[in-house]
N, CA, C and O atoms as a DFTB+ gen file, in Angstrom:
616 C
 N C O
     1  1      -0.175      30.117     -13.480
     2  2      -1.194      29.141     -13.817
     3  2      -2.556      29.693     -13.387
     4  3      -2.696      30.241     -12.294
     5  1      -3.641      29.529     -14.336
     6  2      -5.053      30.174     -14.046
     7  2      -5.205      29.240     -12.431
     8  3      -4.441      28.319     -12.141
     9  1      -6.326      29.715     -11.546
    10  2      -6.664      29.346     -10.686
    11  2      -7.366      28.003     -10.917
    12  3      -7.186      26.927     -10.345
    13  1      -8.235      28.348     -11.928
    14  2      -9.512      27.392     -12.237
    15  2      -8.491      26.129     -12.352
    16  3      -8.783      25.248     -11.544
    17  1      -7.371      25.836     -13.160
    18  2      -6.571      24.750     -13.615
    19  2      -5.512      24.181     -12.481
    20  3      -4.732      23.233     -12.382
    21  1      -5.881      25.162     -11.783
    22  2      -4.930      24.645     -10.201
    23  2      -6.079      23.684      -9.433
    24  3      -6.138      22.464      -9.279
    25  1      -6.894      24.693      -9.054
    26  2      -7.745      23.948      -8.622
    27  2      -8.497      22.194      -9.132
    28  3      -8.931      21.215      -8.525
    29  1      -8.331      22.530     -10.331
    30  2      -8.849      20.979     -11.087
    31  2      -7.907      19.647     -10.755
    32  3      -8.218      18.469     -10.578
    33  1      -6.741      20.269     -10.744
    34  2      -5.157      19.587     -10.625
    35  2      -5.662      19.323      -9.474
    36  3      -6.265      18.260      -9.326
    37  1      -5.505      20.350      -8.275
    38  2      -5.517      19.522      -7.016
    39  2      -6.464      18.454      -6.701
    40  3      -6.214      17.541      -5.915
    41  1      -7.931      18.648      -7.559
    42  2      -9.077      17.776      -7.334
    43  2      -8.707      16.674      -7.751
    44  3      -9.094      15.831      -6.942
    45  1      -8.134      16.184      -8.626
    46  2      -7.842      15.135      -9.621
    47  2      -7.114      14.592      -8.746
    48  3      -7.228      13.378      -8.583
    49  1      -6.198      15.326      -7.974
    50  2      -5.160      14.422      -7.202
    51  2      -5.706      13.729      -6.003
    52  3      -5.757      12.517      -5.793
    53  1      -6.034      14.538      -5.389
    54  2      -7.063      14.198      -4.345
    55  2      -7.834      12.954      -4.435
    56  3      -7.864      12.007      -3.650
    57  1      -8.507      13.152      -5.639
    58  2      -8.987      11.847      -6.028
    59  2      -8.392      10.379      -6.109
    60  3      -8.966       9.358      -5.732
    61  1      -7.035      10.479      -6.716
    62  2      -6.575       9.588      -6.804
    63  2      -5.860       8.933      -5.296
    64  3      -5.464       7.770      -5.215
    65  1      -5.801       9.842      -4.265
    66  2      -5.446       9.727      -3.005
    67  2      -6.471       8.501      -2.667
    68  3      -6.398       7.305      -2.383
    69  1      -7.749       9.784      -2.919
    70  2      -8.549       9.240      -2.020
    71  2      -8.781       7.483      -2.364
    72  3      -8.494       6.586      -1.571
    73  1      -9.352       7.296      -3.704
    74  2      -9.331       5.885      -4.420
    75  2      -8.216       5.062      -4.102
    76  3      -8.314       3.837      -4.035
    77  1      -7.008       5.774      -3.875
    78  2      -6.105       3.933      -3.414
    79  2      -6.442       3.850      -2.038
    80  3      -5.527       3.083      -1.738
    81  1      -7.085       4.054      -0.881
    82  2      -7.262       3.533       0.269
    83  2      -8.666       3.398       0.061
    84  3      -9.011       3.145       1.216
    85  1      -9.856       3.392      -0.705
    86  2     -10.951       2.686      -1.112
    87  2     -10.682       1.612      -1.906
    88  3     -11.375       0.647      -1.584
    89  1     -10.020       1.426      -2.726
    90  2      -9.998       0.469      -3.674
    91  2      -8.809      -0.869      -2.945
    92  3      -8.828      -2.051      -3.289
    93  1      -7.791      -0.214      -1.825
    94  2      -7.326      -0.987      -0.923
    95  2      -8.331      -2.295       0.220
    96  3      -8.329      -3.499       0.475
    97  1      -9.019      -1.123       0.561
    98  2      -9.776      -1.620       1.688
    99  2     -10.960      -2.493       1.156
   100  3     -11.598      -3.157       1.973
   101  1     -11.213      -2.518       0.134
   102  2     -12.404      -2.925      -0.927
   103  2     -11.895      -4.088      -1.486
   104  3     -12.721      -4.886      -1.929
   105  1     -10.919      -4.313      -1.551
   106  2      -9.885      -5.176      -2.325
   107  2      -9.978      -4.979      -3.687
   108  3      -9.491      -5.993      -4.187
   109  1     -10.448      -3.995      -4.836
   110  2     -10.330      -3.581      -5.879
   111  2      -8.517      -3.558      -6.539
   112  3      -7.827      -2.690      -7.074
   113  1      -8.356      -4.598      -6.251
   114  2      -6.802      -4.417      -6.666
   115  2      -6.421      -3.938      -7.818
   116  3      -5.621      -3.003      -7.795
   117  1      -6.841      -4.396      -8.958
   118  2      -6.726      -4.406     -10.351
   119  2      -7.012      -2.946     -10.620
   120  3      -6.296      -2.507     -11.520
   121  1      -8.272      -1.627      -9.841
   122  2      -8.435      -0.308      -9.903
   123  2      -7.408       0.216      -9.264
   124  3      -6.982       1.223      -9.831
   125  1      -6.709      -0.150      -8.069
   126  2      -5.258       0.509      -7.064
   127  2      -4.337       0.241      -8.683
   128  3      -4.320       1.146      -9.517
   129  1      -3.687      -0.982      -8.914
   130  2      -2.443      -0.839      -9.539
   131  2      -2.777      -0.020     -10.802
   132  3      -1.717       0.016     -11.427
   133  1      -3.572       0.550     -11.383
   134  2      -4.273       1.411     -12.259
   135  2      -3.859       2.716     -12.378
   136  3      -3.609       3.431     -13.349
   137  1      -3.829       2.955     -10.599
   138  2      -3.693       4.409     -10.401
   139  2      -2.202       4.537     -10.289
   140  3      -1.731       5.644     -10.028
   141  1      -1.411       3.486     -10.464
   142  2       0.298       3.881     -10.588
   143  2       0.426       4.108     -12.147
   144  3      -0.372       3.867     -13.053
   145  1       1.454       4.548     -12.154
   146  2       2.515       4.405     -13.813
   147  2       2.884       3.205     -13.640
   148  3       2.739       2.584     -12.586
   149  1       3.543       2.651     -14.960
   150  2       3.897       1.552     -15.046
   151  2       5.356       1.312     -14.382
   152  3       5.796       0.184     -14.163
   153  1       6.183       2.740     -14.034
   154  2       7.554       2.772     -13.381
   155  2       7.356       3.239     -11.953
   156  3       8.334       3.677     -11.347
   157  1       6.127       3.178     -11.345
   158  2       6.165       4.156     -10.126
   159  2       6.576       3.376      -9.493
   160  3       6.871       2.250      -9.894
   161  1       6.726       3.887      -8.051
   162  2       7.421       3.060      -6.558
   163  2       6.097       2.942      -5.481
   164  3       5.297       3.740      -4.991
   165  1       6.251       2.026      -5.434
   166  2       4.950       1.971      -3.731
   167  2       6.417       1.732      -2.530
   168  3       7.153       0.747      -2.468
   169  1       6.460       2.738      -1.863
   170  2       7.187       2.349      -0.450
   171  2       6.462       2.191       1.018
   172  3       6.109       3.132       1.729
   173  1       6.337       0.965       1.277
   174  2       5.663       0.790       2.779
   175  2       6.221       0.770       3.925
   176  3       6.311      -0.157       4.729
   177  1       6.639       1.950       3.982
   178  2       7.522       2.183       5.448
   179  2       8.721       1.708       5.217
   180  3       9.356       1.641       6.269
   181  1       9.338       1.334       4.263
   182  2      10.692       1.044       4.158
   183  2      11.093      -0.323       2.938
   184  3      12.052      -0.890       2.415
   185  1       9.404      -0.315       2.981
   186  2       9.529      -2.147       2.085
   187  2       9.389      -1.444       0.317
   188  3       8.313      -0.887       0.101
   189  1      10.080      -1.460      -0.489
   190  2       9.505      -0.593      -1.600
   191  2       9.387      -1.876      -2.846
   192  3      10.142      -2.826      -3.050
   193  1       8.246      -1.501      -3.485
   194  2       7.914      -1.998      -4.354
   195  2       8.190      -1.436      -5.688
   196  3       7.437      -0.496      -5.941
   197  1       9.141      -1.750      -6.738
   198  2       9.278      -1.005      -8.015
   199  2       9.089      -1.459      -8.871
   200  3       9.751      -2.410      -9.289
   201  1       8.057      -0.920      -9.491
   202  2       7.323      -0.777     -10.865
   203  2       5.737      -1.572     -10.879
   204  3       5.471      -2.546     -10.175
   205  1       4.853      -0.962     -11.769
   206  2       3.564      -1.243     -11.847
   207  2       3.558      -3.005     -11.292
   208  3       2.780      -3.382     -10.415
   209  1       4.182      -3.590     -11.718
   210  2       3.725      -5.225     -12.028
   211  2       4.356      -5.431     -10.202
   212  3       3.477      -5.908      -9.484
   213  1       5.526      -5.170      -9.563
   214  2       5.503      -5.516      -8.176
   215  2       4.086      -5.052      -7.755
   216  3       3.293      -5.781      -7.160
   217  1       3.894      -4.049      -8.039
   218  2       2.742      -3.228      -6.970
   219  2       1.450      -4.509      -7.489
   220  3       0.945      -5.032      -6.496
   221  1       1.120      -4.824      -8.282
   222  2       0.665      -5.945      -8.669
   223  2       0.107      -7.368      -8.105
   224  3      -0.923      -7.953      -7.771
   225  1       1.657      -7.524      -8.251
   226  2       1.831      -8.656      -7.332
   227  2       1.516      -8.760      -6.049
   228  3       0.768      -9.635      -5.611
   229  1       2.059      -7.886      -5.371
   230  2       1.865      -7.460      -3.625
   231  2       0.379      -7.375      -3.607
   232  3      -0.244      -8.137      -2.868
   233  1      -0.173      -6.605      -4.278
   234  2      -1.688      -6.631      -3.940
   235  2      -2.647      -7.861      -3.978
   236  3      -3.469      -8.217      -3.133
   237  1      -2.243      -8.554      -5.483
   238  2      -2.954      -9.849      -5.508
   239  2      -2.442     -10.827      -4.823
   240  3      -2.644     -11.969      -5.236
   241  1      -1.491     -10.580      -3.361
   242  2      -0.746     -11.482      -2.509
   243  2      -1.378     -11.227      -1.295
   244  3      -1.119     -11.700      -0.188
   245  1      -2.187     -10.472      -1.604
   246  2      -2.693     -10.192       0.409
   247  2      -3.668     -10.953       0.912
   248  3      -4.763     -10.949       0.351
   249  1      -3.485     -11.589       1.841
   250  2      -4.301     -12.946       2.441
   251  2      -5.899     -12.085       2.040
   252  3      -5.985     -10.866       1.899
   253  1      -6.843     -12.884       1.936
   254  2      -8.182     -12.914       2.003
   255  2      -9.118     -12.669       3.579
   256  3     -10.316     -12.405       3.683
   257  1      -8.106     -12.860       4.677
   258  2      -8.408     -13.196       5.885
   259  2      -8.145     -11.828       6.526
   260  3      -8.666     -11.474       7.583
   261  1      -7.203     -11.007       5.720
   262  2      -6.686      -9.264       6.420
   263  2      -8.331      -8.371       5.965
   264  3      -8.983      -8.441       4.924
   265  1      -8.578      -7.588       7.214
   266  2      -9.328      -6.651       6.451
   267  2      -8.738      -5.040       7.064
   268  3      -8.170      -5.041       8.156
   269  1      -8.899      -3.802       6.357
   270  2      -8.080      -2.822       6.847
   271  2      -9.192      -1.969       6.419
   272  3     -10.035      -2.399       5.632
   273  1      -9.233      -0.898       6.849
   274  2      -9.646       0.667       6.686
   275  2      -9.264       1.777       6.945
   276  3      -9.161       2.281       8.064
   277  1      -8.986       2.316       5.759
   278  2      -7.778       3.698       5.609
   279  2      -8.649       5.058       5.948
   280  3      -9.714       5.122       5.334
   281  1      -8.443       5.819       6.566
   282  2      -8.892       7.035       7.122
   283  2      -8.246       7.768       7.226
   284  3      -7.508       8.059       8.167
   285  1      -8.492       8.495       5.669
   286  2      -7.199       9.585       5.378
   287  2      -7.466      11.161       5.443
   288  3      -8.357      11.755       4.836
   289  1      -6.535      11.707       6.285
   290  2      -7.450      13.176       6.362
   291  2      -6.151      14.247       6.132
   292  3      -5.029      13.860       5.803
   293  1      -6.557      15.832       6.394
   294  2      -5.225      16.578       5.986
   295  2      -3.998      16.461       4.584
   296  3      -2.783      16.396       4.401
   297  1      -5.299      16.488       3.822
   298  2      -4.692      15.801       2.668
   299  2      -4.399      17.158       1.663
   300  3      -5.268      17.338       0.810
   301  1      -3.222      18.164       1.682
   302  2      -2.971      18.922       1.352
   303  2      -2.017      18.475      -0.618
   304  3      -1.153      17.600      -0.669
   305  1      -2.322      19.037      -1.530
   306  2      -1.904      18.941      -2.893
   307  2      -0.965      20.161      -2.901
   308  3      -1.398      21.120      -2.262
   309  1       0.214      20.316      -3.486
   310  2       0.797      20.955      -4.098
   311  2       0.959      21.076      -5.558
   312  3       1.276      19.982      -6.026
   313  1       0.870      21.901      -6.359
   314  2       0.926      21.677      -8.198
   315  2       1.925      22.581      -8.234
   316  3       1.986      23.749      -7.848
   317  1       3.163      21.433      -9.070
   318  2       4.281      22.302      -9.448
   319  2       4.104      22.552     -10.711
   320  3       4.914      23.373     -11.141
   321  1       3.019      21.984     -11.812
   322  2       2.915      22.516     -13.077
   323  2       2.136      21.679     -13.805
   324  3       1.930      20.516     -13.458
   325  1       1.545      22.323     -15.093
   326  2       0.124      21.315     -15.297
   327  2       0.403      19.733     -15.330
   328  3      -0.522      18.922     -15.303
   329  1       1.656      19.392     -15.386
   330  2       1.782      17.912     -15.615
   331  2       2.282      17.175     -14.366
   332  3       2.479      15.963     -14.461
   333  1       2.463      17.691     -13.414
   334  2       3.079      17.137     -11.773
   335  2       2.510      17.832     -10.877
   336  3       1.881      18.839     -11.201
   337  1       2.600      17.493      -9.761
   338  2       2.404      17.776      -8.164
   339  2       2.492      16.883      -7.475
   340  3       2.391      15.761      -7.970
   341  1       2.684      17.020      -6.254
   342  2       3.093      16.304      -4.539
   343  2       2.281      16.497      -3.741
   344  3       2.163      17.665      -3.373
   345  1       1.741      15.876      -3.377
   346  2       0.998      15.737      -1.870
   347  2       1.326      14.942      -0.569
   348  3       2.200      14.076      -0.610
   349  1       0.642      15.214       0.601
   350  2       0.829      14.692       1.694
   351  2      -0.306      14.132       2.217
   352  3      -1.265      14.778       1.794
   353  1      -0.645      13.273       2.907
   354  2      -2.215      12.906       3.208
   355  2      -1.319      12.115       4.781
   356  3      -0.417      11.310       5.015
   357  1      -2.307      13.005       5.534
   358  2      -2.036      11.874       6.858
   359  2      -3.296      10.621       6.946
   360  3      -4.442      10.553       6.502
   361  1      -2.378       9.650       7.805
   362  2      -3.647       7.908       7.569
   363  2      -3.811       7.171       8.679
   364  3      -2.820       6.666       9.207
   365  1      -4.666       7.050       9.037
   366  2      -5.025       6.223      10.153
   367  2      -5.151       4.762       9.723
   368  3      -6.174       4.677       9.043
   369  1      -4.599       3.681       9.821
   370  2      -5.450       2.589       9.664
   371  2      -5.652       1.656      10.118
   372  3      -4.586       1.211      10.542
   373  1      -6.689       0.810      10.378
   374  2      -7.307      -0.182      11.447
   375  2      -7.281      -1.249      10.422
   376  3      -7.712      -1.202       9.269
   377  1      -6.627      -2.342      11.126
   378  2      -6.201      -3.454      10.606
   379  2      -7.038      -4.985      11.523
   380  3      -6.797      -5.083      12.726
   381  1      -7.594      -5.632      11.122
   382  2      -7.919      -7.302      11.282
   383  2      -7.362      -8.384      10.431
   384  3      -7.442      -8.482       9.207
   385  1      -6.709      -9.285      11.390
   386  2      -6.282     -10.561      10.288
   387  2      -7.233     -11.508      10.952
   388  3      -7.212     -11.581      12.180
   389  1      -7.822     -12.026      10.460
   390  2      -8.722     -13.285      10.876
   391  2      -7.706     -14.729      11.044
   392  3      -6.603     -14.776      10.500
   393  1      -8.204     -15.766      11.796
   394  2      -7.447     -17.367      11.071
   395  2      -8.514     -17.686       9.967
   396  3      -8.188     -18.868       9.855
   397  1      -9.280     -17.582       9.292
   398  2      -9.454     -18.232       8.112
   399  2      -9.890     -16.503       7.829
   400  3      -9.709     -15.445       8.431
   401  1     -10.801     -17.094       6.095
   402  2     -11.104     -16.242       4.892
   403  2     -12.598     -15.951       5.177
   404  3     -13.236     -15.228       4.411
   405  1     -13.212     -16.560       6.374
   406  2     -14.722     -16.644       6.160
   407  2     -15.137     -15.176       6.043
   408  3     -14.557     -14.397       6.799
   409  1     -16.049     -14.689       5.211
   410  2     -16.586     -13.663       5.327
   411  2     -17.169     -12.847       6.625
   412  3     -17.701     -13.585       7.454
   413  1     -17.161     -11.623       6.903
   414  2     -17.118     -10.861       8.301
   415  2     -17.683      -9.625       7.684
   416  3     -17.582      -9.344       6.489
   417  1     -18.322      -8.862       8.652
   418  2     -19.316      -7.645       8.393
   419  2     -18.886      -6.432       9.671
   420  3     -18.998      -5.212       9.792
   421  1     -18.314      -7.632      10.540
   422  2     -17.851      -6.620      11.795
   423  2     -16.656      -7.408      12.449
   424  3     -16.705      -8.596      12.769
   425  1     -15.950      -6.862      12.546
   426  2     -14.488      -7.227      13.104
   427  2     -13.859      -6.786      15.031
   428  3     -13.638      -5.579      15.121
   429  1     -13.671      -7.340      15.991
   430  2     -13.152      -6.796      16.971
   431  2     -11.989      -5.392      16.514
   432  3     -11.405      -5.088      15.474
   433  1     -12.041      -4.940      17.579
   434  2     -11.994      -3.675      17.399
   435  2     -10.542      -2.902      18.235
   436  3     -10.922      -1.812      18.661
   437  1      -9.513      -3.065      18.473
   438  2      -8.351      -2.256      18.967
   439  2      -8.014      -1.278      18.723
   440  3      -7.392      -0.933      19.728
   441  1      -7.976      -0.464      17.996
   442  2      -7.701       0.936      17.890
   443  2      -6.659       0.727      16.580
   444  3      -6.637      -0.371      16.023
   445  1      -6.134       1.399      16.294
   446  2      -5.658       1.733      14.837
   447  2      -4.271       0.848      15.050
   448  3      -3.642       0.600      16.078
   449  1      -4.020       0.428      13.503
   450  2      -2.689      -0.281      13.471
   451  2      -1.418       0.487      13.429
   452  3      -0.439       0.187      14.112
   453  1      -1.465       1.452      12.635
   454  2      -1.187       1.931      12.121
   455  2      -1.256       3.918      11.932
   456  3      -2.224       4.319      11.286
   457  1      -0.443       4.821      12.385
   458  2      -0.697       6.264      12.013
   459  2       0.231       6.692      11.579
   460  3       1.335       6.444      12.063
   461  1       0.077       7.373      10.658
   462  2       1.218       7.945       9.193
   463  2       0.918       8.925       8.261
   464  3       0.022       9.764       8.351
   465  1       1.810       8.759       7.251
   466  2       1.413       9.832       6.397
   467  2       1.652       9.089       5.017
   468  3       2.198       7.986       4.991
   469  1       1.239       9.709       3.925
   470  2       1.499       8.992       3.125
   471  2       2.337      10.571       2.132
   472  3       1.934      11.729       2.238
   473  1       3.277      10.204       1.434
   474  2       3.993      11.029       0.431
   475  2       4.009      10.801      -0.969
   476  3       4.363       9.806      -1.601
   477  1       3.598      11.810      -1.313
   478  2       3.077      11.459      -2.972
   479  2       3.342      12.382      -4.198
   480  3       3.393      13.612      -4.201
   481  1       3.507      11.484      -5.284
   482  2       4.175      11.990      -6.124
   483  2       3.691      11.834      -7.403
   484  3       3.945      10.708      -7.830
   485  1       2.881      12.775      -8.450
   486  2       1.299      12.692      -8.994
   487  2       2.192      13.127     -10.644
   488  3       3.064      13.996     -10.648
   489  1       1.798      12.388     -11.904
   490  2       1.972      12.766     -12.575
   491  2       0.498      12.651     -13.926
   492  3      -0.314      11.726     -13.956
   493  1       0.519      13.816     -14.871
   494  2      -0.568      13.769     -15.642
   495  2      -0.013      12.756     -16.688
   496  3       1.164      12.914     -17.013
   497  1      -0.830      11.569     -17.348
   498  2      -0.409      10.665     -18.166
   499  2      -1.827      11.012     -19.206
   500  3      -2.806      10.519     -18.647
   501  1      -2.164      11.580     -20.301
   502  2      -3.445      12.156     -21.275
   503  2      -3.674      13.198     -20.475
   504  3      -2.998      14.169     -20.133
   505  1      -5.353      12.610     -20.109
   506  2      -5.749      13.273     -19.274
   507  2      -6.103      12.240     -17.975
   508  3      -7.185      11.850     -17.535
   509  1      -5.257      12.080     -17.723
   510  2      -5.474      11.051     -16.220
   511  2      -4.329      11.603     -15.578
   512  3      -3.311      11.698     -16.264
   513  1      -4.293      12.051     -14.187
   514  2      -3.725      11.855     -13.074
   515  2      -3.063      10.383     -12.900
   516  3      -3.517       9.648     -13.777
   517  1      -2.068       9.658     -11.995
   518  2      -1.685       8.543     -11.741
   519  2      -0.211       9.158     -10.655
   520  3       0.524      10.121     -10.870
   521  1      -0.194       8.240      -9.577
   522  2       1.143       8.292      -9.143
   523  2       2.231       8.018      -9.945
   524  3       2.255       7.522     -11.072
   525  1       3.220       8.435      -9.164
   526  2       4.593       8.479     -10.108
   527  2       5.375       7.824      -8.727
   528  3       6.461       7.249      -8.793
   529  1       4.626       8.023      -7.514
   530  2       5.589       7.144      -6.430
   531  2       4.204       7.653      -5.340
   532  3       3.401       8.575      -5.486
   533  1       4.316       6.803      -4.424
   534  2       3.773       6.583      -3.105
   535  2       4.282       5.992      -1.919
   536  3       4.205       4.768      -1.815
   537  1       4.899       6.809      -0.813
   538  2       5.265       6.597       0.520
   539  2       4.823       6.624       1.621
   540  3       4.426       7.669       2.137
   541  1       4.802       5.500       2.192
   542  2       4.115       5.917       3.259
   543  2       5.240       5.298       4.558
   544  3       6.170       4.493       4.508
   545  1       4.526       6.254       5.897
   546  2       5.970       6.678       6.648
   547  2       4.783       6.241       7.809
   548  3       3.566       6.418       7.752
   549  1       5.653       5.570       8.942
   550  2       4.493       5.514      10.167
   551  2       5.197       5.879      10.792
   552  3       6.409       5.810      10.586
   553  1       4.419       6.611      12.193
   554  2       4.887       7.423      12.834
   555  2       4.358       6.746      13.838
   556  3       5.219       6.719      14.716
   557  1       3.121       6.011      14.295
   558  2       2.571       5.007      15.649
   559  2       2.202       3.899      15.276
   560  3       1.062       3.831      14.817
   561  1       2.587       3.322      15.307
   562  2       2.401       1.910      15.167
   563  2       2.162       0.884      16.497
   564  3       2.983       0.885      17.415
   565  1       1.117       0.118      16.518
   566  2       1.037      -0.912      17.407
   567  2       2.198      -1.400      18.109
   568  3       3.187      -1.590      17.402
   569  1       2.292      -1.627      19.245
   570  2       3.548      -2.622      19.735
   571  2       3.465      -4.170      18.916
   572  3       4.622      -4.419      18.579
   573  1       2.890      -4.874      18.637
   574  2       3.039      -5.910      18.003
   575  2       3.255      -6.079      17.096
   576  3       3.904      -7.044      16.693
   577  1       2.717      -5.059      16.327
   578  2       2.991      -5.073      14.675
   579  2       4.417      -4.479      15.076
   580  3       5.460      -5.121      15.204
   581  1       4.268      -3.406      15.208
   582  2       5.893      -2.984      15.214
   583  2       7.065      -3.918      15.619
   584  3       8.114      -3.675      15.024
   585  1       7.086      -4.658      16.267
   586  2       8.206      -6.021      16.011
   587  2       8.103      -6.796      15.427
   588  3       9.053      -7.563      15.583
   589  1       7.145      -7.259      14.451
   590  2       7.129      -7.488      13.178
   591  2       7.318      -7.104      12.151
   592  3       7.903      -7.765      11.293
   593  1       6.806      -5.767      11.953
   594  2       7.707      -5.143      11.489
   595  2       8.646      -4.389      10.645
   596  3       8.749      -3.885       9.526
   597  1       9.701      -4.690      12.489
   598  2      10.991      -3.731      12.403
   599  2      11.756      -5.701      11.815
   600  3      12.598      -5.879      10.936
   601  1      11.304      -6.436      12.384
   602  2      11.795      -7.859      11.552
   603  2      11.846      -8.148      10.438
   604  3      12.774      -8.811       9.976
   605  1      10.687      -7.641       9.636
   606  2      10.746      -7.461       8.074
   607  2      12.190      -6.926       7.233
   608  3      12.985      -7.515       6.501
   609  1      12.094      -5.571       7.714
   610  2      13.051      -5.037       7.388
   611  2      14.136      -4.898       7.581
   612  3      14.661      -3.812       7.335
   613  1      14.914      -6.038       8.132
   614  2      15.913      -6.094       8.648
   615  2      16.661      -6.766       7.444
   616  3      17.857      -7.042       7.537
C-alpha cells in the first residue's frame, strides 16, 4: 500500500476516535451514532450494545444531569487494507452526575472515573470511515463506581 494512502487511512481513523469522545461529552448524540455502521457493537466494559439503533437508544437515554470528559491519548491505528483497520486509544475519563439538570460551567472535581482503553474496529463505508465495533475495557476505576458497576453486570 502507497504510504500517502496509509497515512490518510490512519488520519481518517483517528478522526473518528477522536469525534466519539467530543461528540459524547458535547452530547452530540445523533453525530456519535453516525460514526457506527448500522450493525456495529458499542461494548462498555462488558455491557454491549448491538446494532446502530441500541447505540441510539443508550445515548438518547443518558440523564441530562451526567457530565463527562474523555481524554484520549496513545491512540495508535493499524491499516489492514484500504477498506479496514484497528486501533487502540487509551481514555481517561472524568465523570459528574449532578441531582438535577440545571446547567453547570464547572463541576467539583475528584480525579478521573474511569482509565481504559478503548478497542476499535474501523471500516471504509464510500468514502467515510465509521466503526464496525467499539470496546472499551477499564483498567481503574473509582471504588464507587466500581460496585456499581460490577452490579450491573451481574
Amino acid at each position: 500500500m502507497d504510504p500517502s494512502v496509509r497515512r490518510a487511512i490512519e488520519a481518517d481513523c483517528a478522526k473518528v476516535a477522536t469525534s466519539y469522545s467530543v461528540f459524547l461529552d458535547f452530547r452530540r448524540y445523533a453525530d456519535l451514532v453516525d460514526l457506527f455502521t448500522e450493525t456495529a457493537t458499542l461494548n462498555l466494559d462488558g455491557w454491549l450494545l448491538d446494532g446502530r439503533q441500541a447505540i441510539h437508544d443508550y445515548m438518547f437515554s443518558r440523564p441530562n444531569s451526567r457530565t463527562n470528559r474523555h481524554v484520549c491519548s496513545n491512540l495508535l491505528i493499524d491499516v489492514i487494507d484500504e477498506n479496514t483497520a484497528k486501533g487502540i486509544a487509551y481514555v481517561t475519563i472524568y465523570r459528574f452526575d449532578a441531582n438535577d439538570d440545571a446547567p453547570r460551567t464547572r463541576m467539583p472535581f475528584e480525579g478521573p472515573y474511569v482509565v481504559g482503553y478503548y478497542d476499535d474496529h474501523y471500516v471504509r463505508q464510500g468514502d467515510t470511515w465509521k466503526f464496525a465495533s467499539r470496546a472499551i475495557s477499564a483498567t481503574f476505576m473509582r471504588p464507587a463506581y466500581y460496585d456499581v458497576w460490577s452490579n450491573i453486570l451481574k
